[in-house]
SEROVEX-407487 format. One record per residue (C-alpha): residue in three letters; residue number from 1; y, x, z; chain. Coordinates in pm, whole numbers, plus 50000, padded with zeros to 5 digits. Example, Ala and Ser with C-alpha at 12.3 -4.5 7.8 and 13.67 -1.06 7.14 Angstrom:
2
(site Ala,1,(49550,51230,50780),A)
(site Ser,2,(49894,51367,50714),A)
! end
This chain:
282
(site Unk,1,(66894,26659,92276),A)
(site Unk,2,(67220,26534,92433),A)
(site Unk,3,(67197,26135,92493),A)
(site Unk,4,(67544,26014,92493),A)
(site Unk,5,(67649,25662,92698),A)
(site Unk,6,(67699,25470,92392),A)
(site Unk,7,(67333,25566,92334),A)
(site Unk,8,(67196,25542,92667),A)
(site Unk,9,(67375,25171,92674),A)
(site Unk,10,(67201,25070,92341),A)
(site Unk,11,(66826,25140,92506),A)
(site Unk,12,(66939,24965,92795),A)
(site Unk,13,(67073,24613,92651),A)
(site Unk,14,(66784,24657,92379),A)
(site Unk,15,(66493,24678,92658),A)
(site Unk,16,(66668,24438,92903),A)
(site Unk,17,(66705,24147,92648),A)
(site Unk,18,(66391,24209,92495),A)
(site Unk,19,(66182,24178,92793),A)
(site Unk,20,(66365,23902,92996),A)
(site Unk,21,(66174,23659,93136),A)
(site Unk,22,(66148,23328,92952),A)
(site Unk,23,(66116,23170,93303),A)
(site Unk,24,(66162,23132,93651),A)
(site Unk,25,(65807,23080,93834),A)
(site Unk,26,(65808,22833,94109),A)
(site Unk,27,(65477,22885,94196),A)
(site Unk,28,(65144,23146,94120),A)
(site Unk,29,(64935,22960,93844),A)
(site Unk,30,(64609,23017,93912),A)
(site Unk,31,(64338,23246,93671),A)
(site Unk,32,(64176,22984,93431),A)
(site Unk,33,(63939,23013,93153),A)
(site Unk,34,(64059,22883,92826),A)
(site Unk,35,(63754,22789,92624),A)
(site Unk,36,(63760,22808,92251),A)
(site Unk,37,(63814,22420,92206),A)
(site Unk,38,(64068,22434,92476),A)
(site Unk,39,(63903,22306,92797),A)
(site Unk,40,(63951,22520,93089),A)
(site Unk,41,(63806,22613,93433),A)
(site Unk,42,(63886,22837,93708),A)
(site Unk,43,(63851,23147,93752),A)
(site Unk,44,(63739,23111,94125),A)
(site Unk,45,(63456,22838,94007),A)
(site Unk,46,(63270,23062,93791),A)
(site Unk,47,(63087,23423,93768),A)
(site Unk,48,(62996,23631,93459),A)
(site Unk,49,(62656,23835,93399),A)
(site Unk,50,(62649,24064,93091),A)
(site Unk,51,(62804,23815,92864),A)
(site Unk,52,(62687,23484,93007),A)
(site Unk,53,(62934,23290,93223),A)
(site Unk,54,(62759,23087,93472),A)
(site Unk,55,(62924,22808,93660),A)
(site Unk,56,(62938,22838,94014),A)
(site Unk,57,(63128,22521,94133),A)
(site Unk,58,(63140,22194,93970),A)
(site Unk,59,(63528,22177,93852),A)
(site Unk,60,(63770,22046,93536),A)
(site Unk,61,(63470,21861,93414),A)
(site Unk,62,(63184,22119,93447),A)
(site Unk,63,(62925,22115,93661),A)
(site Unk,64,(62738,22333,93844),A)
(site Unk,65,(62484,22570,93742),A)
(site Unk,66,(62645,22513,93338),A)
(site Unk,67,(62625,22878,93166),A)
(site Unk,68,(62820,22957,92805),A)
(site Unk,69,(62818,23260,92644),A)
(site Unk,70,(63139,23488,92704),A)
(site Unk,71,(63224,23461,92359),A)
(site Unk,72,(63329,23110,92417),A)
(site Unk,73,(63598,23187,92607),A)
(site Unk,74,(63932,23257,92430),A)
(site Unk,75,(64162,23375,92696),A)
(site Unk,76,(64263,23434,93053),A)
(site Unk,77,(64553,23209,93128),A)
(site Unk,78,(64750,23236,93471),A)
(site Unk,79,(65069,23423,93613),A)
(site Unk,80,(65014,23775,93668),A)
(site Unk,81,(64850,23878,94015),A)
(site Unk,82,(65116,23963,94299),A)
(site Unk,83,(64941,24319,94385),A)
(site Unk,84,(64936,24432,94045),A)
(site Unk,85,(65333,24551,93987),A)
(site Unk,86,(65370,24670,94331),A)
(site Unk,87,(65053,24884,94251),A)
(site Unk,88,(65158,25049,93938),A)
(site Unk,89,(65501,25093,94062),A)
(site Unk,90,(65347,25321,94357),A)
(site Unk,91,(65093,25520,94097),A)
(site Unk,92,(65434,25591,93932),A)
(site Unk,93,(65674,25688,94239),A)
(site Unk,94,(65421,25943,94333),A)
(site Unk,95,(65209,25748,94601),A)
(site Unk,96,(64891,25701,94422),A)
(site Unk,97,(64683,25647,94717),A)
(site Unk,98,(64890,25334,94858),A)
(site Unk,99,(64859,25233,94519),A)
(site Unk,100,(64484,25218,94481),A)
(site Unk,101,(64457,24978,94792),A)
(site Unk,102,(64636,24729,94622),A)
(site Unk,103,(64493,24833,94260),A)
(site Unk,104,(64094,24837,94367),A)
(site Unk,105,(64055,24469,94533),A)
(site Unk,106,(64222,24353,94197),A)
(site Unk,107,(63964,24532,94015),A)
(site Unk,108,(63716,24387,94219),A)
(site Unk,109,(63800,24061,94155),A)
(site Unk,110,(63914,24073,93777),A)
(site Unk,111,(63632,24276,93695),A)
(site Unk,112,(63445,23973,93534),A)
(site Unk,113,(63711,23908,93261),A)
(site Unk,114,(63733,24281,93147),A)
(site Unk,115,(63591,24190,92826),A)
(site Unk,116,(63853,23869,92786),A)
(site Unk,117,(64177,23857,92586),A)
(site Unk,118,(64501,23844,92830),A)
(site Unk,119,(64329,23984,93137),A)
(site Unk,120,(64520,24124,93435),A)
(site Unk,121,(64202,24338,93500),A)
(site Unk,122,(64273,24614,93234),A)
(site Unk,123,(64592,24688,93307),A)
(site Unk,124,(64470,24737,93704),A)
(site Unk,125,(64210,24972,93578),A)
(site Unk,126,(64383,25184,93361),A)
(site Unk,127,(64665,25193,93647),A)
(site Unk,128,(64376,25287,93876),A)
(site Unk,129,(64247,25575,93613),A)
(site Unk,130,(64619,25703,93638),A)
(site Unk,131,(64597,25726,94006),A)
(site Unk,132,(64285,25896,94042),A)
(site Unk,133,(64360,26185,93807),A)
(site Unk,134,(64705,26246,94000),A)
(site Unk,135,(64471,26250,94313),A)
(site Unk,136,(64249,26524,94091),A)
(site Unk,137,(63928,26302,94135),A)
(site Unk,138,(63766,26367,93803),A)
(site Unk,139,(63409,26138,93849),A)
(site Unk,140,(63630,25825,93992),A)
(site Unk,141,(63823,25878,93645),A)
(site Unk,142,(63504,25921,93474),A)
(site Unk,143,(63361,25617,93610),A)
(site Unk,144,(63662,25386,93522),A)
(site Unk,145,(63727,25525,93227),A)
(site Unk,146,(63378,25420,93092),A)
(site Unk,147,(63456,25080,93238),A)
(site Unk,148,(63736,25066,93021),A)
(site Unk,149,(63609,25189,92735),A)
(site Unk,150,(63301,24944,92748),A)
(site Unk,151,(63543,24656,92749),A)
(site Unk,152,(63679,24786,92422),A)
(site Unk,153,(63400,24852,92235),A)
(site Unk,154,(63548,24832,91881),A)
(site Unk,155,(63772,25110,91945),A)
(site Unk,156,(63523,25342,92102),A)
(site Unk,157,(63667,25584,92383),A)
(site Unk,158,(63987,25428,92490),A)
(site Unk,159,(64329,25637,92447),A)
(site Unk,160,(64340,25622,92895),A)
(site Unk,161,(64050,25788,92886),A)
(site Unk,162,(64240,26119,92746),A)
(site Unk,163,(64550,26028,92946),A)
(site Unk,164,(64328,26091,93259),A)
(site Unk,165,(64214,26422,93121),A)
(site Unk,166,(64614,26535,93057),A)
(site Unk,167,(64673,26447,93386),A)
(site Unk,168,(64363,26590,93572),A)
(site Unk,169,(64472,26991,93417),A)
(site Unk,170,(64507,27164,93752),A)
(site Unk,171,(64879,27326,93841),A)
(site Unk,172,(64663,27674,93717),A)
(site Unk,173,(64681,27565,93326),A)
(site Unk,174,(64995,27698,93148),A)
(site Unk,175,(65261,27457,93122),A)
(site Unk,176,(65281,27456,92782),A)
(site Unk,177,(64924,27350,92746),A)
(site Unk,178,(65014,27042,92994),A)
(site Unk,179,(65261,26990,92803),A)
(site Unk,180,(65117,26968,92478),A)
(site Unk,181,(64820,26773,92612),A)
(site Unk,182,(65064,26529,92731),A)
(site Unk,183,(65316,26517,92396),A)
(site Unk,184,(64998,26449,92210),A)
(site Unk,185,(64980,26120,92342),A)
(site Unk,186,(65304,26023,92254),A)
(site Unk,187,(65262,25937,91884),A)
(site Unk,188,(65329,25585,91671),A)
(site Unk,189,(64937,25598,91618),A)
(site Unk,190,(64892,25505,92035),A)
(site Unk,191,(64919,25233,92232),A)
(site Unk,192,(65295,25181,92392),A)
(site Unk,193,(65175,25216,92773),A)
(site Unk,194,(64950,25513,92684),A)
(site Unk,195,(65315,25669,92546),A)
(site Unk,196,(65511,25531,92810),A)
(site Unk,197,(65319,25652,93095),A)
(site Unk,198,(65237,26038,92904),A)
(site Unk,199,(65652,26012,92829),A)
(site Unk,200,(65710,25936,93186),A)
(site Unk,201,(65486,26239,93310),A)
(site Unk,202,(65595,26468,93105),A)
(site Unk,203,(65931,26370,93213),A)
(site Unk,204,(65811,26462,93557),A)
(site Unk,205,(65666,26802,93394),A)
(site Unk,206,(65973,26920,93274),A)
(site Unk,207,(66148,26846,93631),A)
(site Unk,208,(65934,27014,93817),A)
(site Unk,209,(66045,27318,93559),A)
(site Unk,210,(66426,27247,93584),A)
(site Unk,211,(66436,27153,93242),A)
(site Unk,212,(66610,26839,93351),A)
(site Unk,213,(66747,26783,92942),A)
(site Unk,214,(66381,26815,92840),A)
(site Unk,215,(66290,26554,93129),A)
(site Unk,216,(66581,26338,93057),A)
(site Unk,217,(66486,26314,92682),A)
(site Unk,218,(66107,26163,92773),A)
(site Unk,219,(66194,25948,93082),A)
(site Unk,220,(66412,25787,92781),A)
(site Unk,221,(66165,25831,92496),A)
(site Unk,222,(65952,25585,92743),A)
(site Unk,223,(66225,25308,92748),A)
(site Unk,224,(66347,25391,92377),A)
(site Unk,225,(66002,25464,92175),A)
(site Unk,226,(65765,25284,92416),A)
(site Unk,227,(65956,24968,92607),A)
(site Unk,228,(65631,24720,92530),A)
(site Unk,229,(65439,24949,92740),A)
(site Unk,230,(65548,24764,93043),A)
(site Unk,231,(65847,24647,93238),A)
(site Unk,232,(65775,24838,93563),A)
(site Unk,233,(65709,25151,93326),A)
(site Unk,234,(66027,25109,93209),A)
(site Unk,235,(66163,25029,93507),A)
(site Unk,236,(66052,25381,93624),A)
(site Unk,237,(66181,25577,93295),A)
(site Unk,238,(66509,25443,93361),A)
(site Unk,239,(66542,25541,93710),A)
(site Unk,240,(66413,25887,93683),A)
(site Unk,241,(66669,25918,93418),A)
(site Unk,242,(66924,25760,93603),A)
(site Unk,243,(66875,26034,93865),A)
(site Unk,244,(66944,26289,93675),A)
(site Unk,245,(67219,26176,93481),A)
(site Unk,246,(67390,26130,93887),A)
(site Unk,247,(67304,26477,93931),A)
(site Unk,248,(67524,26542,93611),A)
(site Unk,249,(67806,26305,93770),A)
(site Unk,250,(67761,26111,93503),A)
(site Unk,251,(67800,25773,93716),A)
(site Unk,252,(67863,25520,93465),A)
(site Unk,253,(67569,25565,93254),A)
(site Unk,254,(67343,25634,93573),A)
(site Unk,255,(67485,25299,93756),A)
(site Unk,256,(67371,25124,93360),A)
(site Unk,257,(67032,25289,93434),A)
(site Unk,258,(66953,25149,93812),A)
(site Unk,259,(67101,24807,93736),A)
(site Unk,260,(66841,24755,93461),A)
(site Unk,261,(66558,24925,93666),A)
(site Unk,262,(66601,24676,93913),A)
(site Unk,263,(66603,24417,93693),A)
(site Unk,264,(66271,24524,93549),A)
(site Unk,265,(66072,24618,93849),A)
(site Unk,266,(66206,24348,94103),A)
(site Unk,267,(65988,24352,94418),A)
(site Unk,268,(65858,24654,94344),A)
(site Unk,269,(65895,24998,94569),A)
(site Unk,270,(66066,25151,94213),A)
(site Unk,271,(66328,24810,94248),A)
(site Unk,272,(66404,24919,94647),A)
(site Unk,273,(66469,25286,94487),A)
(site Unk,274,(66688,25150,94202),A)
(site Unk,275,(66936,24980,94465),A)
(site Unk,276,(66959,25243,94669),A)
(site Unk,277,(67091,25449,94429),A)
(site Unk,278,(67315,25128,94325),A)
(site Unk,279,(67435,25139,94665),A)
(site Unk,280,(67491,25506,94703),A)
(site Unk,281,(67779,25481,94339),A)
(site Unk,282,(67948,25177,94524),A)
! end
C-alpha cells in the first residue's frame, strides 16, 4: 500500500487532536482511593490482602487498623507515575532491560491496585510482559502474564498473554509464521494497545526483512487503526515511520511524523529521538 502525504497528514492531525492533553500539570497528584460513596484515602496509607484493604495510617478521616472489602473501592485517582512513559518508551526503542528497572519498582508498588479500575499498575505489567519476551525469558512472561490475567478474571487469559508468546518465537521460526502470529493480533475484536504494540512489531519484522512498504504500512496501522492504545505507542509508530519515509526523501511528510512524535512522547527517550531527526531536516 502506498500512503500518500495528504493521508499520512490526516492520521497525524486526527491522533494529535484527539489525544491532547486537557491540561497542564503543575504538580504530581498523588495515588488515592476513591471509595464507592466518594471518600478517598491514599494510596501510601493503606495495604491490600486478597481483597481486603486494610488501613495502615490514620488519614482523610480513617483510622488505623479500618479494613473494607476491595470491592468498595471504585477507582484509582492520581496523575500517572513519572517512571512509567519513560519505561515503555525504552521496551519500544529496543532497550528492554533499562526499561524493566524503571517498569519493576512500579510494579512493586502498584501491585495492590491490580484488581482496581484506572490503575497505573496494568499498564506497567503488561509493558514489563513485552520486555521480557524481547529478552526471550519465557517463565518471567509466564509469571506476569498470570498476574495479569488474575486481575481480569472475567475475560479469562488476557490478549498480552498471547502477545508475549508472538514475541517470544525464536529468530529460527519462519517469518511468515512470526508474522502471522503477530497480524493475528491486530483485529477490531482486540484491545487497541494489544494492536498497537503487535502493529508496531511487526513493523519492526518487516524492517529487519527490507520490506520497508510492508513496515511502513503497520508502524501506521498503529497510529491509524490503534491510536487509543497509547500516546507513547503512537509516539513510536510515528517515528519509525517517519524514518523511513526520510530514507525515501520524503521530508515533508517525515518532518509531520517527528513533530507529532514529540508531541506525544515528551520526556521520553522516543521524544529525544523524534528531535533529533527534527534537527537533522532543519
Amino acid at each position: 500500500m502506498t500512503f500518500s502525504f495528504h493521508l499520512i497528514r490526516s492520521f497525524v492531525t486526527i491522533v494529535s487532536v484527539a489525544l491532547l492533553p486537557l491540561g497542564v500539570a503543575t504538580a504530581a497528584e498523588p495515588l488515592k482511593l476513591v471509595f464507592q460513596n466518594g471518600r478517598s484515602i491514599p494510596l501510601a496509607a493503606v495495604s491490600v490482602q486478597a481483597d481486603t484493604l486494610t488501613v495502615t495510617a490514620a488519614a482523610e478521616g480513617f483510622n488505623l487498623g479500618q479494613s473494607f472489602p476491595l470491592t468498595a473501592i471504585d477507582h484509582v485517582y492520581g496523575d500517572k507515575p513519572a517512571e512509567l512513559n519513560p519505561g515503555v518508551a525504552l521496551v519500544l526503542m529496543d532497550k528492554p532491560a533499562d526499561a524493566l528497572k524503571l517498569l519493576e519498582p512500579l510494579i512493586a508498588s502498584q501491585r495492590s491496585t491490580a484488581k482496581i479500575p484506572g490503575n497505573f499498575w496494568m499498564e506497567a505489567a503488561q509493558a514489563a510482559l513485552v520486555a521480557y519476551a524481547v529478552l526471550g525469558e519465557n517463565a518471567k512472561c509466564s509469571e506476569i502474564g498470570k498476574e495479569i490475567s488474575d486481575a481480569t478474571p472475567a475475560q479469562g487469559i488476557d490478549p498480552f498473554v498471547s502477545l508475549g508468546k508472538a514475541l517470544l518465537l525464536p529468530t529460527t521460526t519462519p517469518v511468515k509464521d512470526r508474522e502471522v502470529a503477530l497480524s493475528d493480533l491486530m483485529t477490531n475484536n482486540m484491545p487497541a494497545d494489544i494492536g498497537a504494540y503487535a502493529s508496531i512489531y511487526l513493523g519492526k519484522l518487516y524492517a529487519s526483512t527490507k520490506r520497508e512498504p510492508q513496515a511502513l504500512e503497520s508502524y501506521l496501522t498503529a497510529t491509524a487503526v490503534f491510536p487509543s492504545g497509547g500516546l507513547v505507542l503512537n509516539a513510536v509508530a510515528e517515528l519509525k515511520a517517519g524514518e523511513i519515509l526520510q530514507a525515501l526523501t520524503r521530508r515533508e511528510e517525515a518532518v509531520a511524523l517527528f513533530t507529532s512524535s514529540t508531541q506525544h512522547a515528551a520526556g521520553t527517550l522516543v521524544a529525544v529521538e523524534a528531535n533529533k531527526r527534527l534537527e537533522s531536516n532543519k
